[in-house]
N, C-alpha and C positions, 0 to 999 in steps of 0.2 A: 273828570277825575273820579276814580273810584272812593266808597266809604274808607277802605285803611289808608291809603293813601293821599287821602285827604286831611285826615286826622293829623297823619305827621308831616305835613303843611312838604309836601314831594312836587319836585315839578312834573307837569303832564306828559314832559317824554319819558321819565322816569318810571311809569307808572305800568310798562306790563311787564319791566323785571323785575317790580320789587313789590307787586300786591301779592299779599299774602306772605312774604316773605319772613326770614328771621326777628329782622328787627322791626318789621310791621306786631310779630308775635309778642316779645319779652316788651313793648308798648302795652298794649292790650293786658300782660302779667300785669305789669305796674298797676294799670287801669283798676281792675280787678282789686287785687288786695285793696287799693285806696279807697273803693268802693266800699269793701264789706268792713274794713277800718270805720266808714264813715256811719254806715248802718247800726254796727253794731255797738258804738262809743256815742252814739248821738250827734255827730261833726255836724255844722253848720259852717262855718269856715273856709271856704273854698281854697284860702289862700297857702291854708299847710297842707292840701291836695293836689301840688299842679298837675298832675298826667288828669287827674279825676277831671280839676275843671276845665281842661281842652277838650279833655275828650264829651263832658256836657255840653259844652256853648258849642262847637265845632260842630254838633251832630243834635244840637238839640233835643238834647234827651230832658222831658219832662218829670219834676220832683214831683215825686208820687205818696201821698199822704201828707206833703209839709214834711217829707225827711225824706233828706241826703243820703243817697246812696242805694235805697232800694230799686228804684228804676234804672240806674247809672250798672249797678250791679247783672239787672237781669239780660240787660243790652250788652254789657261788654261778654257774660257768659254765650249769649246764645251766639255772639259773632266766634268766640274760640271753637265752639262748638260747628258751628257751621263751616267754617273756611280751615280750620286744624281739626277737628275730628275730637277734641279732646272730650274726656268721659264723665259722667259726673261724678264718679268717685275724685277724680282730683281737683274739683273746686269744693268737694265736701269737706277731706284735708286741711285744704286752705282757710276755709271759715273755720277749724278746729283750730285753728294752730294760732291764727288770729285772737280768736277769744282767748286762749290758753293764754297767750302773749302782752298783748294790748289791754290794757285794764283803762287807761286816758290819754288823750294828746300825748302827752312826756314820752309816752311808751312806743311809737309812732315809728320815729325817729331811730332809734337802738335797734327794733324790730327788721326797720328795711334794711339797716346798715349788715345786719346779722346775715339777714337772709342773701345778701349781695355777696358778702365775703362767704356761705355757704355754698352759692351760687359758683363763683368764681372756682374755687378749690377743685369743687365737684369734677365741675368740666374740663378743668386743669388737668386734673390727675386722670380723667378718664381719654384722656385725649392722649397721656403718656404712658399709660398703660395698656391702651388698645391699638394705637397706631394704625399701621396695615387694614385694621379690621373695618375701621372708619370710613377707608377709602374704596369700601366694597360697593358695587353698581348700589344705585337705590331700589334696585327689582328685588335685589333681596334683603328687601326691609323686614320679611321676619327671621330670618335667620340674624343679623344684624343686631335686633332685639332682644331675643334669645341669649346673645354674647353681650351686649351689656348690661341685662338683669344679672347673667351669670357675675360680670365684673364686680357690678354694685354690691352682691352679694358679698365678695370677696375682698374690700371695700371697708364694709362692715363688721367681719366675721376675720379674716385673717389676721395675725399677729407678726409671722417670721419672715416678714418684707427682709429682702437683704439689702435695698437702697433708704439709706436714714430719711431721707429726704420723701421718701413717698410714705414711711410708715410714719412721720410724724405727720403730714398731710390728712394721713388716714384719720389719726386721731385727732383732729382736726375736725375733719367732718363727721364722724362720729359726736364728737360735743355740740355740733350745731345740730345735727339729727335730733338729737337727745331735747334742745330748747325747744327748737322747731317743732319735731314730734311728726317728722315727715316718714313716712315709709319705704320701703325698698319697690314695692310697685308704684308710687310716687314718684321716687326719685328717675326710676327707669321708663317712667314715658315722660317725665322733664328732660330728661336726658335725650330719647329716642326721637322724641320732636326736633328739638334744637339740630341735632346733628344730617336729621333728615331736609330741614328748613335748610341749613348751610350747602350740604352740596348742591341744591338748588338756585344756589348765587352764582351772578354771575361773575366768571371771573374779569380777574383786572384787563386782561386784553382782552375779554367779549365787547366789554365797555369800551374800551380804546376804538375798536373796528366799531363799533354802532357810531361814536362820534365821527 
């Protein structure tokens, strides 16, 4: 069984459709923040980390100086990096927003909740705003990108939405932009990822036929 799919306890037939996958990825997200949560607050406590402390004991990753989080940290990055391609501007971000955020444990909790209902919105609206766009081959993932930094932009910056429903959404993510303090090329290879990871699933009757 491979390293991601190990981590998220997969059975071994499961494991060449779904390594590397979406929800192998937004695991690894979690991993991540919990980690630079734990690094940077001082956490010893493994127990208000669970993605942190699976993904330690699962893969035995070594506590590097007598604190949490530093070695947990550099192993979940270089796997995003290696198997997603992701850049280091967007874990720089992420330890930004963190600090900015998190001042103790208390803060932890509010923080993921924020970023999840940021999370949610984001994709929500971009997913009803772009439709068609979405469902373009994956060969043209840069044109693809191009259209959703354009979105995100528009997102951020537009006012005269005619459906109430998506301009209050906007402002929406707009106030979590604002806590968070994520950026527009941020948000648009969080975004560009995720959607790229998805039509790489398989669908429900790929699965039906492989059983």
């Amino acid at each position: 069984m491979g390293i991601i799919a190990k981590l998220l306890g997969k059975a071994p037939q499961e494991e060449t459709a779904r390594v590397g996958g979406m929800e192998d990825f937004m695991t690894l997200i979690r991993v991540y923040y919990q980690a630079v949560m734990a690094m940077q607050m001082g956490i010893s406590n493994l127990a208000v980390l669970p993605d942190l402390r699976i993904f330690k004991q699962t893969l035995h990753v070594p506590t590097v100086n007598n604190k949490l989080g530093i070695g947990e940290r550099k192993r979940c990055r270089t796997m995003l990096m290696d198997v997603y391609g992701m850049e280091d501007n967007f874990f720089k971000e992420i330890d930004a927003s963190i600090k900015r955020n998190c001042r103790n444990v208390n803060d932890i909790k509010n923080y993921l909740l924020m970023f999840q209902g940021f999370s949610q919105d984001l994709m929500m609206l971009m997913g009803n705003l772009m439709q068609w766009k979405f469902r373009m081959p994956s060969m043209f993932h840069k044109a693809l990108r191009g259209m959703t930094a354009k979105t995100i932009h528009q997102i951020m910056t537009k006012n005269d939405w005619r459906d109430d429903n998506v301009r209050r959404t906007c402002v929406n993510i707009r106030q979590y932009q604002m806590r968070l303090g994520y950026s527009e090329a941020w948000m648009t290879e969080y975004v560009h990822r995720i959607v790229l990871l998805a039509k790489k699933e398989p669908k429900p009757k790929d699965v039906d036929e492989k059983k």
